[in-house]
PDB file of N, CA, C and O in Angstrom:
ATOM      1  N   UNK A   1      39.339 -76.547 -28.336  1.00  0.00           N
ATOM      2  CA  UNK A   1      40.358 -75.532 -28.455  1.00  0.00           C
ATOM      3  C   UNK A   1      41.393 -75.773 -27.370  1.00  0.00           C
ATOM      4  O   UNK A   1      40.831 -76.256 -26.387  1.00  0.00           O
ATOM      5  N   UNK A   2      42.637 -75.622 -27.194  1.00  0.00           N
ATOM      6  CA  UNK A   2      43.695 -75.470 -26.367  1.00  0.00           C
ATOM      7  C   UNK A   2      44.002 -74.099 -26.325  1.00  0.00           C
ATOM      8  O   UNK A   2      44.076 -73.284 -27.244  1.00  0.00           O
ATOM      9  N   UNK A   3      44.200 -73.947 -24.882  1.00  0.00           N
ATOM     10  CA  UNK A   3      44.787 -72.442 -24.708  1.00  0.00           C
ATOM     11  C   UNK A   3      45.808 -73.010 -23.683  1.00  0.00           C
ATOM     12  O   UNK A   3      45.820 -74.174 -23.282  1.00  0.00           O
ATOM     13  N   UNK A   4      46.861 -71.789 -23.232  1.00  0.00           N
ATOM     14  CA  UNK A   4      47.631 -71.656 -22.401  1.00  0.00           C
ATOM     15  C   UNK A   4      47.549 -70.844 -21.875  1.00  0.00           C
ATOM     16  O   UNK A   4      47.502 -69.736 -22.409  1.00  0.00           O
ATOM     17  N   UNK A   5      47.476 -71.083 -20.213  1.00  0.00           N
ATOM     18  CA  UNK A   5      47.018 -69.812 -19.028  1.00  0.00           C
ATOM     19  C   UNK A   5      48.270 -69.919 -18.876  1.00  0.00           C
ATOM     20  O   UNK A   5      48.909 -70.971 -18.886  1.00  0.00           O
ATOM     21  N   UNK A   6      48.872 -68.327 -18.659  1.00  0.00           N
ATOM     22  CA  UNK A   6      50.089 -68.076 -18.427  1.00  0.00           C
ATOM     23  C   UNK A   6      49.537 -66.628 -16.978  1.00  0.00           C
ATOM     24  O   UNK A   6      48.612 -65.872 -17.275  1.00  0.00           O
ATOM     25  N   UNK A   7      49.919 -66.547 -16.213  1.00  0.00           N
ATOM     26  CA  UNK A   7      49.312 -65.620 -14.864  1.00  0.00           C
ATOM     27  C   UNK A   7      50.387 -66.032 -13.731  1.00  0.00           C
ATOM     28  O   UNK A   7      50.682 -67.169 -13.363  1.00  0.00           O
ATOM     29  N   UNK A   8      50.842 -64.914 -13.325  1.00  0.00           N
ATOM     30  CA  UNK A   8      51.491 -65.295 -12.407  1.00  0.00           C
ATOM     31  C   UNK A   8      52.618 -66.523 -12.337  1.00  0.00           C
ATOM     32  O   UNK A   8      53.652 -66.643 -12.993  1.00  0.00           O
ATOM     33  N   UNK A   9      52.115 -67.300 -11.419  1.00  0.00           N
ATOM     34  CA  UNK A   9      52.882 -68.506 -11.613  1.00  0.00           C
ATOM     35  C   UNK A   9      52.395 -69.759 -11.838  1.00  0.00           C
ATOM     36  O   UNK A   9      52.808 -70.787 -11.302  1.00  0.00           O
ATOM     37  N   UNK A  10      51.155 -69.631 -12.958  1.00  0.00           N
ATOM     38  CA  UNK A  10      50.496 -70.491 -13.704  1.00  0.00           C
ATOM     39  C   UNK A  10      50.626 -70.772 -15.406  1.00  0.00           C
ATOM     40  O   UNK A  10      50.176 -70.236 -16.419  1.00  0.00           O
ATOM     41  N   UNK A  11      51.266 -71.610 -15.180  1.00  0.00           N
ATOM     42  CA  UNK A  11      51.923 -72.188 -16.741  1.00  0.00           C
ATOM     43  C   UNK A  11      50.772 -73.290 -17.222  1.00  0.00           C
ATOM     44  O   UNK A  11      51.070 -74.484 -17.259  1.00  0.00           O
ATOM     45  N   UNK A  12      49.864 -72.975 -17.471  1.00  0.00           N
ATOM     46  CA  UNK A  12      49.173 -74.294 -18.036  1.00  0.00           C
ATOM     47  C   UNK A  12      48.961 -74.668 -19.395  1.00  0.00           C
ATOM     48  O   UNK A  12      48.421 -73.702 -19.934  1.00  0.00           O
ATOM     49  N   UNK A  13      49.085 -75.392 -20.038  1.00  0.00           N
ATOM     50  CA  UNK A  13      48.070 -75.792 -20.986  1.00  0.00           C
ATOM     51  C   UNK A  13      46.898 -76.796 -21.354  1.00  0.00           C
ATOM     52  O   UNK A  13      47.014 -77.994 -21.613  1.00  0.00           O
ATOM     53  N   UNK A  14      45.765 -76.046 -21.317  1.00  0.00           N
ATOM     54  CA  UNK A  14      44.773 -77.420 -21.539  1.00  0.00           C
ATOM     55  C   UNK A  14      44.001 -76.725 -22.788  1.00  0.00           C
ATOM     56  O   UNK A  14      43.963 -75.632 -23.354  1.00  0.00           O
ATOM     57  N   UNK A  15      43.213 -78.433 -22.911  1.00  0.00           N
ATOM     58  CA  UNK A  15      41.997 -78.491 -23.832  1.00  0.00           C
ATOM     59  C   UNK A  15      40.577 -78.478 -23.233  1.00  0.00           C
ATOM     60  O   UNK A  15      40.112 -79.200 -22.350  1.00  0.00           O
ATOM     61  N   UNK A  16      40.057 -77.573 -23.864  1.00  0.00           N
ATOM     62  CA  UNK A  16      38.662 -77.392 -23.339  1.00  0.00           C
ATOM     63  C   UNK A  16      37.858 -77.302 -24.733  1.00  0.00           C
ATOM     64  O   UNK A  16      38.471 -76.829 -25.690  1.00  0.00           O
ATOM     65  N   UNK A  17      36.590 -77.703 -24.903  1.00  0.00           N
ATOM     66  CA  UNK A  17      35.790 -77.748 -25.399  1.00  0.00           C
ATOM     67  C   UNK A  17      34.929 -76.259 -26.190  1.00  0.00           C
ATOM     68  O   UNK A  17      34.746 -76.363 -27.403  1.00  0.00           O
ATOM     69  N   UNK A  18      34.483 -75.070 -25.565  1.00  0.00           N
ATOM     70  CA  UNK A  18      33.789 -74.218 -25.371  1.00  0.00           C
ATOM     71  C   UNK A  18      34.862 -73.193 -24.527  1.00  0.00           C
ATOM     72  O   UNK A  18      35.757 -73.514 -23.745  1.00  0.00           O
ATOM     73  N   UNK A  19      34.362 -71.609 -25.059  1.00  0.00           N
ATOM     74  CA  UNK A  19      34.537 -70.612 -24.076  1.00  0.00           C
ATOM     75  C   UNK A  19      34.064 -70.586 -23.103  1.00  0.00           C
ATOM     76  O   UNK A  19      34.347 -69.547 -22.507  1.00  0.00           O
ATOM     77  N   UNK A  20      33.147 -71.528 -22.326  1.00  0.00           N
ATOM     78  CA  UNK A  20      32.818 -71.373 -20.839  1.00  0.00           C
ATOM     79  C   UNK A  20      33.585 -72.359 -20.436  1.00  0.00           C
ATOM     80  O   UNK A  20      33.857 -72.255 -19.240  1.00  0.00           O
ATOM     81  N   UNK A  21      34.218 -73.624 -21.152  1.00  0.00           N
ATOM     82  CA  UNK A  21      34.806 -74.093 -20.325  1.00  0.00           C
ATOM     83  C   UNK A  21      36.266 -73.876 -20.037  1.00  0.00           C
ATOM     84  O   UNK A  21      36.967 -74.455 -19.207  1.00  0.00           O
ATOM     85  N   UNK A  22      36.565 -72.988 -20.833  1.00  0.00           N
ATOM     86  CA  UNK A  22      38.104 -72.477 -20.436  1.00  0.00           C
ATOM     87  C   UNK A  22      37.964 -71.274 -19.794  1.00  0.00           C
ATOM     88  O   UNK A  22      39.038 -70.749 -19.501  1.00  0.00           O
ATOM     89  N   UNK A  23      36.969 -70.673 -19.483  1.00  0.00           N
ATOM     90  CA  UNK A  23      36.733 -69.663 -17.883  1.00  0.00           C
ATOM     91  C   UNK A  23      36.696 -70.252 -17.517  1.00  0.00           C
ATOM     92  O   UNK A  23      37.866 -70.220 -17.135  1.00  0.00           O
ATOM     93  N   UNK A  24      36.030 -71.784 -16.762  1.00  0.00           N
ATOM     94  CA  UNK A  24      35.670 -72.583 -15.723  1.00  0.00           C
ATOM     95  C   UNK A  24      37.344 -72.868 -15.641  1.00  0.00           C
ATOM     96  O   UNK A  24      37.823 -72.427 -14.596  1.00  0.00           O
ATOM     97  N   UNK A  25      38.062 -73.348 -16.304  1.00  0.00           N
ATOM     98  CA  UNK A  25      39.321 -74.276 -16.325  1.00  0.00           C
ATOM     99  C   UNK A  25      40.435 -72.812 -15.607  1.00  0.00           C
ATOM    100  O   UNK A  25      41.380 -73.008 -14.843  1.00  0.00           O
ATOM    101  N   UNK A  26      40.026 -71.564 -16.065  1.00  0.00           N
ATOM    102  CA  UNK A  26      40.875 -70.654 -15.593  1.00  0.00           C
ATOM    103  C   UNK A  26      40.889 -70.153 -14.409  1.00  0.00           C
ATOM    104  O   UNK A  26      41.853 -69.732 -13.770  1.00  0.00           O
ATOM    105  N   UNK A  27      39.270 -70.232 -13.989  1.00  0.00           N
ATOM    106  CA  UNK A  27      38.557 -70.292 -12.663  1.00  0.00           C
ATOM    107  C   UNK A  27      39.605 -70.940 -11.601  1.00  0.00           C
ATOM    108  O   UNK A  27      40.402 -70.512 -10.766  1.00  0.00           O
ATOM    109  N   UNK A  28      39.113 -72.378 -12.152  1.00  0.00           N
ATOM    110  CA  UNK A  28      39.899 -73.650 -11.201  1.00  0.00           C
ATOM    111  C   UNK A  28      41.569 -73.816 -10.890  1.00  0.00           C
ATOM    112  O   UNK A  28      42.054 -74.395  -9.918  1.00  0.00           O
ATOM    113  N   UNK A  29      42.228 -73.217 -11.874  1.00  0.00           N
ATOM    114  CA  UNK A  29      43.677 -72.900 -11.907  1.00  0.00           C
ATOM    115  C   UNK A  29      44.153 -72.002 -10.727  1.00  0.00           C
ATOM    116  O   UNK A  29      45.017 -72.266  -9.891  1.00  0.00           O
ATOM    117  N   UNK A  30      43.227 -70.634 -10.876  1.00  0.00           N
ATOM    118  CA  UNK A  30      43.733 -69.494 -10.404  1.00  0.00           C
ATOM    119  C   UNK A  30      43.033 -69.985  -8.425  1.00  0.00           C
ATOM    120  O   UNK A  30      43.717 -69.664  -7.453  1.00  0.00           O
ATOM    121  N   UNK A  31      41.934 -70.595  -8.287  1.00  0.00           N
ATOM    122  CA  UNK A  31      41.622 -71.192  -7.154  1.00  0.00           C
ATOM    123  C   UNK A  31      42.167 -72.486  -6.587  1.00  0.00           C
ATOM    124  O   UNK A  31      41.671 -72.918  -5.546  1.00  0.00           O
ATOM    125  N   UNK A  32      43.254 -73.210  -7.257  1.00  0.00           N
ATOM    126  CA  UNK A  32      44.153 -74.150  -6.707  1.00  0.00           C
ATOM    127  C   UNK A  32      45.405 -73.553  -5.994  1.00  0.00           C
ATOM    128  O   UNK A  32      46.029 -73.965  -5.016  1.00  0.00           O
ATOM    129  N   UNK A  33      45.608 -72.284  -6.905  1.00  0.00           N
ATOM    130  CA  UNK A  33      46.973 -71.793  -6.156  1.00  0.00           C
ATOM    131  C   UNK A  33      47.004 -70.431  -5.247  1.00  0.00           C
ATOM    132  O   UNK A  33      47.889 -69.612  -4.999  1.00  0.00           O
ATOM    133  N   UNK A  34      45.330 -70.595  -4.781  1.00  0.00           N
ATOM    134  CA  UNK A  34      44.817 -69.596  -3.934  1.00  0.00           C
ATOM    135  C   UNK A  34      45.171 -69.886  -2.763  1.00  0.00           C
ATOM    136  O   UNK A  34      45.391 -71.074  -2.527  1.00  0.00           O
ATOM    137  N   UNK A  35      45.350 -68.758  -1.548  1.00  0.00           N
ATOM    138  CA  UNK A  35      45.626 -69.415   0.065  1.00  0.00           C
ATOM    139  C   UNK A  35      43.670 -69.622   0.189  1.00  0.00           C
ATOM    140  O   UNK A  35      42.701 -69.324  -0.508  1.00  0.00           O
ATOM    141  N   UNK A  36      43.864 -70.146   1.210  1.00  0.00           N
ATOM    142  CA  UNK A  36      42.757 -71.014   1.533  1.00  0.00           C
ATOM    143  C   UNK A  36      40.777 -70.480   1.560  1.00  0.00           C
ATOM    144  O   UNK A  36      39.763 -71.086   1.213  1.00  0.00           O
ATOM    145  N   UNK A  37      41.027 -69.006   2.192  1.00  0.00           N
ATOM    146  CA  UNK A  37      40.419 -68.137   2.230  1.00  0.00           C
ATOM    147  C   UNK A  37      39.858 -67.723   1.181  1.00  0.00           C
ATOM    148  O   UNK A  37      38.650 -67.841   0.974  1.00  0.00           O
ATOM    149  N   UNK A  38      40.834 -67.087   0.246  1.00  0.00           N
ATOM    150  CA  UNK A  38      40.713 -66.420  -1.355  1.00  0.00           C
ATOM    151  C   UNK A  38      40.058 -67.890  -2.105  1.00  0.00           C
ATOM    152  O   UNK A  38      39.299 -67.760  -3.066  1.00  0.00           O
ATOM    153  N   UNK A  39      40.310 -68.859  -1.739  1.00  0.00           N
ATOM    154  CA  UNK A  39      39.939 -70.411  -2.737  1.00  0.00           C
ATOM    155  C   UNK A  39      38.398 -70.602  -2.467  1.00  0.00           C
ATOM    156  O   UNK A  39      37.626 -70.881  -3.385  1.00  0.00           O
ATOM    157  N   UNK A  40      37.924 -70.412  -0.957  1.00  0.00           N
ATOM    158  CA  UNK A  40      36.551 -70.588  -0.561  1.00  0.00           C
ATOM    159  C   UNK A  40      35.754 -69.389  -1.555  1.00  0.00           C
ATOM    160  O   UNK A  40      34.853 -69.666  -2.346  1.00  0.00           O
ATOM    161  N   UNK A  41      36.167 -68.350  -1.377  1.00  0.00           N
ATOM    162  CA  UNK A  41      35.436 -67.127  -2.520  1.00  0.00           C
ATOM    163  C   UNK A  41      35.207 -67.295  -3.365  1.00  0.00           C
ATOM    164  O   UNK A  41      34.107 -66.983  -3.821  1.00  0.00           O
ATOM    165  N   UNK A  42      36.370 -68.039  -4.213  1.00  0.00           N
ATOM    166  CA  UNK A  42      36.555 -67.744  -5.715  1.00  0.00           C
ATOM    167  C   UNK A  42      36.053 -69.183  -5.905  1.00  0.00           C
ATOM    168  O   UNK A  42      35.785 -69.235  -7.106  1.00  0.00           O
ATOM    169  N   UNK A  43      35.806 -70.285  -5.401  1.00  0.00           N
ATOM    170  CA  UNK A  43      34.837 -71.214  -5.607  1.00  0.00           C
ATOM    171  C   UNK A  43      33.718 -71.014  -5.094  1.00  0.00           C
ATOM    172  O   UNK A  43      32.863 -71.867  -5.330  1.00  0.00           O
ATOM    173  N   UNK A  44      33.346 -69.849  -4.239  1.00  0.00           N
ATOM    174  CA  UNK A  44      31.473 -69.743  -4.414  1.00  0.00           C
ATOM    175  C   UNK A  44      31.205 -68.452  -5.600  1.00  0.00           C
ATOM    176  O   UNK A  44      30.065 -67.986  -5.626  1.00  0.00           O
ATOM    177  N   UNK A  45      31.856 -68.094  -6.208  1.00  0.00           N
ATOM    178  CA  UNK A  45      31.257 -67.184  -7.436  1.00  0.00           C
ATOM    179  C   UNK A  45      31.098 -68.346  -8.361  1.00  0.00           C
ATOM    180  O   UNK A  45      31.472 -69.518  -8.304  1.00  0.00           O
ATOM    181  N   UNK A  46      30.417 -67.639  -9.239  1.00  0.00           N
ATOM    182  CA  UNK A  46      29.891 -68.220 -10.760  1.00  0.00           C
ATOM    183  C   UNK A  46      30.894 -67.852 -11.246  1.00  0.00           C
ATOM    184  O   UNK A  46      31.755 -67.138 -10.733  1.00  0.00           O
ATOM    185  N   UNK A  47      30.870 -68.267 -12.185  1.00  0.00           N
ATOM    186  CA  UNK A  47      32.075 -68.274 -13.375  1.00  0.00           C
ATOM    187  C   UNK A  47      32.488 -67.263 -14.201  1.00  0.00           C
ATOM    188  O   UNK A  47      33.587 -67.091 -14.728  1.00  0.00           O
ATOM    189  N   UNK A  48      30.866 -66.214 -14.286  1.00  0.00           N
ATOM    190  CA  UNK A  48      30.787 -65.376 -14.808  1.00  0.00           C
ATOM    191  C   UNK A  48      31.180 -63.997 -13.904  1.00  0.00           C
ATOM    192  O   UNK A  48      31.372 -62.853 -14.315  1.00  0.00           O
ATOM    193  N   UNK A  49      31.234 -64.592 -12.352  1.00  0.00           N
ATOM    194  CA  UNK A  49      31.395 -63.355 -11.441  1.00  0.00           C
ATOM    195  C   UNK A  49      33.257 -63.293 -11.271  1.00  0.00           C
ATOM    196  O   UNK A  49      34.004 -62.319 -11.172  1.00  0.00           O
ATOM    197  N   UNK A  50      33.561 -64.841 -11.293  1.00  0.00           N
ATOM    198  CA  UNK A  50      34.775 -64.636 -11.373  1.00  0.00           C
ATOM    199  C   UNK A  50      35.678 -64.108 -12.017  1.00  0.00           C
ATOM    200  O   UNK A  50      36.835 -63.864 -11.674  1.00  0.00           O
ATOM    201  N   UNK A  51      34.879 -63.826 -13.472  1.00  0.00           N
ATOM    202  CA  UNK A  51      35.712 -62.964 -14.713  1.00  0.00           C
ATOM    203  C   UNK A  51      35.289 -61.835 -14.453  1.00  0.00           C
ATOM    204  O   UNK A  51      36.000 -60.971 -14.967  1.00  0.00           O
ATOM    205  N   UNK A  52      33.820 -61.152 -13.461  1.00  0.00           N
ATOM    206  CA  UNK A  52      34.058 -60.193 -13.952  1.00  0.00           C
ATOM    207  C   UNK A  52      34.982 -59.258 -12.552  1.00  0.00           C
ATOM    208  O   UNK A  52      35.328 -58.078 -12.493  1.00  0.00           O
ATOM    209  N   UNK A  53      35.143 -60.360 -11.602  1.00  0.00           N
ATOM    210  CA  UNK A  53      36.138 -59.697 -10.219  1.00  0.00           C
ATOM    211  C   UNK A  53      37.337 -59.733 -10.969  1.00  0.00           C
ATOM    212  O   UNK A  53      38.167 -58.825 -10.950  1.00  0.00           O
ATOM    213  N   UNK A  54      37.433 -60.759 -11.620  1.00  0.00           N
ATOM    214  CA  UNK A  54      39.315 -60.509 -12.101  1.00  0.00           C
ATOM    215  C   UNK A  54      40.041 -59.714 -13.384  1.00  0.00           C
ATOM    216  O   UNK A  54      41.218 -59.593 -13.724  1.00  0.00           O
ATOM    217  N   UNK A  55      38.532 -59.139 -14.035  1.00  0.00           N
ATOM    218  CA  UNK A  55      38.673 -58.059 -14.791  1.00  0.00           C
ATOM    219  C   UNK A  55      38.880 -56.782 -14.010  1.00  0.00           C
ATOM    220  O   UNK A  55      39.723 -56.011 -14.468  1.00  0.00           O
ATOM    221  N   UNK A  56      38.267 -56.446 -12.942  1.00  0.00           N
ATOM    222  CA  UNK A  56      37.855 -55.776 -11.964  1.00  0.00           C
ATOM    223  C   UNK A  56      39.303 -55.386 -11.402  1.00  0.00           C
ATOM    224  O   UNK A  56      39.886 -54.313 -11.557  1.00  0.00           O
ATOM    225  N   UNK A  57      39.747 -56.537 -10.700  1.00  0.00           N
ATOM    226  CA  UNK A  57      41.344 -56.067  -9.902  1.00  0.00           C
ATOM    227  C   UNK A  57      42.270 -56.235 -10.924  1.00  0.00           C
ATOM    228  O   UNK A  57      43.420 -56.196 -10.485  1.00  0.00           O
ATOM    229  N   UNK A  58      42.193 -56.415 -12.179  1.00  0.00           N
ATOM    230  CA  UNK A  58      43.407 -55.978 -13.074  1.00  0.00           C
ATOM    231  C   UNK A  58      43.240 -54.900 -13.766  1.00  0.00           C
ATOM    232  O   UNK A  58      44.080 -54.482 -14.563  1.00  0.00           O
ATOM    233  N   UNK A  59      41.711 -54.134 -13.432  1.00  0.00           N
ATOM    234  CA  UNK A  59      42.060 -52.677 -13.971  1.00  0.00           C
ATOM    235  C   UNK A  59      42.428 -51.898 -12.408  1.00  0.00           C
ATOM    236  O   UNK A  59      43.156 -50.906 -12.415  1.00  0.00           O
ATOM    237  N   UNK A  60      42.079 -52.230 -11.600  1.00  0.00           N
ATOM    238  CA  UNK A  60      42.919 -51.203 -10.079  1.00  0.00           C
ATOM    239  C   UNK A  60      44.484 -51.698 -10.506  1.00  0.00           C
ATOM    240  O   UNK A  60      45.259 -50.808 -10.156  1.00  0.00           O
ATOM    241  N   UNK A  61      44.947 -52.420 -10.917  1.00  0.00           N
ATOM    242  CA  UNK A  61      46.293 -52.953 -10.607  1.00  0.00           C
ATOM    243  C   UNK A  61      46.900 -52.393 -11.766  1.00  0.00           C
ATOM    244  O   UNK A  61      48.118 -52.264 -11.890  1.00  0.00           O
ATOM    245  N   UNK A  62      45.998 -52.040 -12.672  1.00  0.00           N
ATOM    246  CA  UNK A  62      46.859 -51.729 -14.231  1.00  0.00           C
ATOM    247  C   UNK A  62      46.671 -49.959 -14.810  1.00  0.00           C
ATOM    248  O   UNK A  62      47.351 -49.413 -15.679  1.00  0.00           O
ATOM    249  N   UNK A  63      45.325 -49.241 -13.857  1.00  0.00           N
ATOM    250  CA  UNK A  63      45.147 -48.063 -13.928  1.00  0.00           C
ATOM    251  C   UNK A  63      44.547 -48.066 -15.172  1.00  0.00           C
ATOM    252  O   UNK A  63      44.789 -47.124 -15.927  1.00  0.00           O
ATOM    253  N   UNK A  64      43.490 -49.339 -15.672  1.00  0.00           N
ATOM    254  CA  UNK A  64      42.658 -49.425 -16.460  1.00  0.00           C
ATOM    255  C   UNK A  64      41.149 -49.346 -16.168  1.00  0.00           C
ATOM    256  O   UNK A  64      40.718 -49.355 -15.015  1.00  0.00           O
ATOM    257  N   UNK A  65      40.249 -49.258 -17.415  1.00  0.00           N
ATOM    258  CA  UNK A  65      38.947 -49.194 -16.842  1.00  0.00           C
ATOM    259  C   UNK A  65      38.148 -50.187 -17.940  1.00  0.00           C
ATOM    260  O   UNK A  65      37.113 -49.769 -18.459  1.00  0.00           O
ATOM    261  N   UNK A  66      38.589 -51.311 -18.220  1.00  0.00           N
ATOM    262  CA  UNK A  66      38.093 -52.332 -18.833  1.00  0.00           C
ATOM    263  C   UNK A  66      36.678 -52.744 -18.251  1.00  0.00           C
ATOM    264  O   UNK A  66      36.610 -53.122 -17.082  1.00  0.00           O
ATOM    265  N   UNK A  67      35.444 -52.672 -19.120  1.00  0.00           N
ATOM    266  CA  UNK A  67      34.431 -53.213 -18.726  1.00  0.00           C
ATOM    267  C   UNK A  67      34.189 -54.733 -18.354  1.00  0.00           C
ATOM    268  O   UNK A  67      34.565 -55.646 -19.089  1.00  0.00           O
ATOM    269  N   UNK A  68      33.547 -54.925 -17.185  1.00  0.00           N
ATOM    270  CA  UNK A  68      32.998 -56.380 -17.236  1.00  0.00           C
ATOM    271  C   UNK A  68      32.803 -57.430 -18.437  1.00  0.00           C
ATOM    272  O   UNK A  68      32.158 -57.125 -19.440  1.00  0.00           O
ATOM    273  N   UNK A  69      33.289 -58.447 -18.299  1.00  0.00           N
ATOM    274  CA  UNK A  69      32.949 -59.229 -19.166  1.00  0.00           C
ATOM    275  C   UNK A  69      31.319 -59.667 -19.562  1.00  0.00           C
ATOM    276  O   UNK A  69      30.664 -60.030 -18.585  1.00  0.00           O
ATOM    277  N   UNK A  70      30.737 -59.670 -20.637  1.00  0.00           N
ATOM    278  CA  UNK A  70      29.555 -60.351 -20.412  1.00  0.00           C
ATOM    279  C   UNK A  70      29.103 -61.751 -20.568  1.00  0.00           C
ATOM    280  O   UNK A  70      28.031 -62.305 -20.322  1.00  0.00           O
ATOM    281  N   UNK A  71      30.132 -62.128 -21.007  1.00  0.00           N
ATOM    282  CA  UNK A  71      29.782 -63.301 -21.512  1.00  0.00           C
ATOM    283  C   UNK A  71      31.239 -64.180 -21.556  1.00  0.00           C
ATOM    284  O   UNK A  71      32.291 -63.543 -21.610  1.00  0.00           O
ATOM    285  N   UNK A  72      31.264 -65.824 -21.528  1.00  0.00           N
ATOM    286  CA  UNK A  72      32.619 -66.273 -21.235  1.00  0.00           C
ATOM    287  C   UNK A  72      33.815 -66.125 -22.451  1.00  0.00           C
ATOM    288  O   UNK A  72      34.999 -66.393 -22.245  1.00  0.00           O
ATOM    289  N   UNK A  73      33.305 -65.675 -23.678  1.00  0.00           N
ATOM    290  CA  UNK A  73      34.025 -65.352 -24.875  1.00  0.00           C
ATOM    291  C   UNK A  73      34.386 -63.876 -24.293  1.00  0.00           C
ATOM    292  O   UNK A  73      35.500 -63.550 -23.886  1.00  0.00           O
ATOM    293  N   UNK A  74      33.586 -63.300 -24.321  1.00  0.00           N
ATOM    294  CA  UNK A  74      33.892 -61.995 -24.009  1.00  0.00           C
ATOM    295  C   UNK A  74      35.636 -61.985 -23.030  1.00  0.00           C
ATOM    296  O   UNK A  74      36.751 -61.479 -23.151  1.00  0.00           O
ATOM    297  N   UNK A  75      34.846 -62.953 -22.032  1.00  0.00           N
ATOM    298  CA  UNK A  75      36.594 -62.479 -20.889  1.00  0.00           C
ATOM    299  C   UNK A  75      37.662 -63.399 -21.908  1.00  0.00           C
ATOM    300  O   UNK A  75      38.745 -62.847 -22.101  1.00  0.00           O
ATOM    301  N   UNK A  76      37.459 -64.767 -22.587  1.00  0.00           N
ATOM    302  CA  UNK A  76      38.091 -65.325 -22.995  1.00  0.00           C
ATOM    303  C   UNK A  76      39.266 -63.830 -24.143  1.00  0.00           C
ATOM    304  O   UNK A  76      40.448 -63.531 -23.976  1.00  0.00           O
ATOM    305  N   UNK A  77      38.359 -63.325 -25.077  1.00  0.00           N
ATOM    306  CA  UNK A  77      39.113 -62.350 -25.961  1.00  0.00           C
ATOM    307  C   UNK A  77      39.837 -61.276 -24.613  1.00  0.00           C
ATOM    308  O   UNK A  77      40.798 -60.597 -24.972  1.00  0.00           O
ATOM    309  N   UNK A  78      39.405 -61.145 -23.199  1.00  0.00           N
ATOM    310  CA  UNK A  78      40.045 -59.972 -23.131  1.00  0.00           C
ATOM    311  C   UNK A  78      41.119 -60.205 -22.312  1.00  0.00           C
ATOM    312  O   UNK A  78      41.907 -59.309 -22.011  1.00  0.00           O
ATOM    313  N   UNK A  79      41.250 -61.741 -21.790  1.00  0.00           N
ATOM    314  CA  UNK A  79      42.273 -62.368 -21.872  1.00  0.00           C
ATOM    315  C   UNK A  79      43.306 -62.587 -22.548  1.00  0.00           C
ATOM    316  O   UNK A  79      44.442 -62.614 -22.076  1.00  0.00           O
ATOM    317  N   UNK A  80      43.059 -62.735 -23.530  1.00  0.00           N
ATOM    318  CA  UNK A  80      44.200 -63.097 -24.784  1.00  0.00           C
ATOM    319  C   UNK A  80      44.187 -61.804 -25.017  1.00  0.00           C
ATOM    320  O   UNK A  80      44.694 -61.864 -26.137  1.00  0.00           O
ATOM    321  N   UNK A  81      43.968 -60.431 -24.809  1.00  0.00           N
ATOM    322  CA  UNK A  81      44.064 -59.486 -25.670  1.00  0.00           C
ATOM    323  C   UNK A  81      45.589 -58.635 -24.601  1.00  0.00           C
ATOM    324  O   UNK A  81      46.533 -57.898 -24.885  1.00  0.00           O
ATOM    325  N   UNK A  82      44.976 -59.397 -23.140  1.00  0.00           N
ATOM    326  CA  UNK A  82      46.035 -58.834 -22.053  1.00  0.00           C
ATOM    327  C   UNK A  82      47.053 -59.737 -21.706  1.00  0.00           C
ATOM    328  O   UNK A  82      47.858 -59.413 -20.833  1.00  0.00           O
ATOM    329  N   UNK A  83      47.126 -60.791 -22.252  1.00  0.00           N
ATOM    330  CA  UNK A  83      48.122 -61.576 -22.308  1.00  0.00           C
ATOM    331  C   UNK A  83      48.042 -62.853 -21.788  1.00  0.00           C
ATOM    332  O   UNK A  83      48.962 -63.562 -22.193  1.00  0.00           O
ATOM    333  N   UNK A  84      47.140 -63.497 -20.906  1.00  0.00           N
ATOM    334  CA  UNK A  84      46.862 -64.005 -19.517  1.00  0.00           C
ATOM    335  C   UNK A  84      46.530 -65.051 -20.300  1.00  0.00           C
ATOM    336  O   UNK A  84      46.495 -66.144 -19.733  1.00  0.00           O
ATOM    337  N   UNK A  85      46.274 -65.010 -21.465  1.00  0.00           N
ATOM    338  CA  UNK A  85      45.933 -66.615 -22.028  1.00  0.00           C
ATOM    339  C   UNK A  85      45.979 -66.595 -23.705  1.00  0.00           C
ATOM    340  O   UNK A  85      45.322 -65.822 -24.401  1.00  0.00           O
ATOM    341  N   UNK A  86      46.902 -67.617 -24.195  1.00  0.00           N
ATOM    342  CA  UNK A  86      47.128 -67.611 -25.488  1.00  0.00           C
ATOM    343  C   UNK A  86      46.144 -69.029 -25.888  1.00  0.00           C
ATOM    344  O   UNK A  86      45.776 -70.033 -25.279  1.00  0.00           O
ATOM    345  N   UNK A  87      45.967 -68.468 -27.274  1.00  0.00           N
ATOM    346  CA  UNK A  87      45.089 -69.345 -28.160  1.00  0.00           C
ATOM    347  C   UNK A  87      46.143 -70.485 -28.919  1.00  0.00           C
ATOM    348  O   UNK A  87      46.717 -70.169 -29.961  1.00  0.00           O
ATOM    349  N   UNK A  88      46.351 -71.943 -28.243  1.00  0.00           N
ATOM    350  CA  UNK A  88      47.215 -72.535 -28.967  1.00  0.00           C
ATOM    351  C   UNK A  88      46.601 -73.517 -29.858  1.00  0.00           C
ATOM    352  O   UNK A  88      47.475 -74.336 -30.142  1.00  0.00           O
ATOM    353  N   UNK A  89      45.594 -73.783 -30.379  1.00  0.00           N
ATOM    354  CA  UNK A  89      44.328 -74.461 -31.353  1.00  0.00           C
ATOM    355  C   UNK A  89      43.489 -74.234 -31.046  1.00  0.00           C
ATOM    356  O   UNK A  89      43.075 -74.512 -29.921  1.00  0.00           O
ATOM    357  N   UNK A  90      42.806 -73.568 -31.997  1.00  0.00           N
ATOM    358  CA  UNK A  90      41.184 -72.976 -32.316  1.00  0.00           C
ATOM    359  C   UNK A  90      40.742 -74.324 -32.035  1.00  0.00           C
ATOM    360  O   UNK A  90      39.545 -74.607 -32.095  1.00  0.00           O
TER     361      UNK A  90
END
């Protein structure tokens, strides 16, 4: 599948294989253009903790109360549902 992470000031598009590997790939994006500190964190969570912290501070930031993701489809749909990543081939 190809998606496009669009966040901030992350324009990407890649191909990934699986819904865990485009959390992992969104993971690694959002921790390249981290200051140094925030990059050590967000590369010792799991993949699964990282979706569910960044579900987490976009409901304080949005005055939402979106549940944790459970699973990497799960954040993948609630991604695309909030904008943060479009589906450009199934």
């Amino acid at each position: 599948m190809k998606l496009k992470i669009h966040v901030r000031d992350i324009e990407e598009t890649v191909e990934v294989a699986s819904a865990e590997a485009g959390l992992r790939r969104f993971k690694q994006e959002a921790a390249k253009r981290a200051p140094f500190v925030v990059r050590l964190a967000i590369n010792g969570m799991s993949d699964l903790a990282f979706a569910a912290e960044a579900v987490k501070r976009d409901n304080q930031a949005n005055e939402r109360n979106d549940p944790p993701p459970a699973s990497a489809q799960a954040f993948l749909d609630w991604a695309v549902a909030r904008g943060y990543v479009s589906v450009v081939e199934p």
